[in-house]
C-alpha positions in Angstrom: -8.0 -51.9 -6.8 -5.5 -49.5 -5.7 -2.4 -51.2 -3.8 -0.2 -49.3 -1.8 2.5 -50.6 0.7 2.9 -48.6 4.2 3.9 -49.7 7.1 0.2 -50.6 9.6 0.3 -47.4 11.7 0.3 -45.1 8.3 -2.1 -47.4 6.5 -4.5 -46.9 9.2 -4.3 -43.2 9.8 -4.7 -42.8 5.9 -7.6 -45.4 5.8 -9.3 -43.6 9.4 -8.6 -40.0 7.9 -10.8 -41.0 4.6 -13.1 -42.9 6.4 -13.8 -40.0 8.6 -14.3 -37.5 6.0 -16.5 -40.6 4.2 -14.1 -40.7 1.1 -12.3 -43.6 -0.2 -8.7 -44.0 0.1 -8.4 -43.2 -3.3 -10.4 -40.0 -3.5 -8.3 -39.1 -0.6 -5.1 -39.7 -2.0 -6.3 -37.1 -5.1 -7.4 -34.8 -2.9 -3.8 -35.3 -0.9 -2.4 -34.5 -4.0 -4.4 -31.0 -4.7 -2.8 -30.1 -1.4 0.9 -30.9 -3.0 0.2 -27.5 -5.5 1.0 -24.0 -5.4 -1.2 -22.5 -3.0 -2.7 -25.5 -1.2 -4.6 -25.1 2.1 -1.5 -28.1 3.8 1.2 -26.0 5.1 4.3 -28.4 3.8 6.2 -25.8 5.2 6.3 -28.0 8.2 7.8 -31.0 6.5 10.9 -31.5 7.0 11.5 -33.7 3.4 10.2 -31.0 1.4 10.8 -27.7 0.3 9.2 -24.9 -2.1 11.9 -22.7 -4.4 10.1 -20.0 -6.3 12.5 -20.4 -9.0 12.3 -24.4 -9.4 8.8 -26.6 -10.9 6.7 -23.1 -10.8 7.1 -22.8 -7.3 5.5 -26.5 -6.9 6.1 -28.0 -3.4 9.1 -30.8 -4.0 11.3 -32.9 -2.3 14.5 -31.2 -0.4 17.6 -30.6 -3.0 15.3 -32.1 -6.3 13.2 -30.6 -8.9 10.1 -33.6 -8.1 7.4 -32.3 -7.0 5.5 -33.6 -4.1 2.0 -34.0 -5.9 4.2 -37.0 -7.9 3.9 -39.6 -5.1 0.1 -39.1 -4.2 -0.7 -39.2 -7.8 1.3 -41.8 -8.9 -0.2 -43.7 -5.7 -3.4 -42.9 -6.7 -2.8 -44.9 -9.7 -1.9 -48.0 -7.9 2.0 -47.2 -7.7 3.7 -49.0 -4.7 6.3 -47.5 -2.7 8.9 -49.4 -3.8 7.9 -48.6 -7.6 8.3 -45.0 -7.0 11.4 -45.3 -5.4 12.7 -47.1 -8.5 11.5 -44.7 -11.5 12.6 -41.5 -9.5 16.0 -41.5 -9.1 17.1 -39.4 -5.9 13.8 -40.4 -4.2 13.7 -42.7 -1.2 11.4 -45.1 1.0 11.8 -42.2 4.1 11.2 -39.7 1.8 7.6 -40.9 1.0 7.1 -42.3 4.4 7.9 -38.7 5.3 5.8 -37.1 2.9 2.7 -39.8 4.1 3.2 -39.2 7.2 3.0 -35.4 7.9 -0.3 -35.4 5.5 -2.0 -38.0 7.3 -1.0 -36.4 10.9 -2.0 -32.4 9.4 -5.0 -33.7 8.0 -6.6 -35.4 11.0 -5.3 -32.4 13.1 -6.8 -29.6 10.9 -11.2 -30.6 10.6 -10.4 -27.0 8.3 -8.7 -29.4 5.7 -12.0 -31.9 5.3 -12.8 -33.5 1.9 
């Protein structure tokens, strides 16, 4: 079983997103991921923790002023990776950064039907 920590109101909107879409958490979470790549139908240039360099990670969507790419956090969550464990094996990354990251997926996704898994 996958364990990740959020706080209730983006645990639920992950959980509700998935559940609409009739998808586990997990599958969500890889799909959430997919959407973290080079050419991916979520427009992260809308987030205000990330950025894309053309010149940096193959053009990769990563967090503002690193080189680790966004697609880290959903897939290392994916795996059963807490919050808090990502936090300490990335250096640079933070809490609000991932909240961040959670956050605007979970609010783009149940906006856009388009984006359905």
């Amino acid at each position: 079983m996958t364990v990740i920590e959020l706080p209730d109101e983006q645990a639920e909107a992950l959980k509700a997103g998935a559940a609409a879409r009739g998808v586990t958490l997990e599958a969500w979470l890889k799909q959430l991921s997919e959407f973290a790549m080079p050419g991916a139908a979520l427009d992260w240039s809308r987030c205000a923790a990330v950025e894309r360099v053309p010149e940096r990670v193959g053009g990769a969507w990563i967090f503002r002023n690193s080189r680790l790419p966004v697609a880290v956090v959903f897939e290392n969550l994916e795996d059963g990776v807490t919050i808090d464990e990502l936090v300490e094996i990335y250096e640079g990354l933070t809490r609000e950064m991932v909240e961040a990251v959670l956050d605007f997926a979970a609010r783009s996704l149940a906006a856009s039907p388009a984006l359905s898994l």
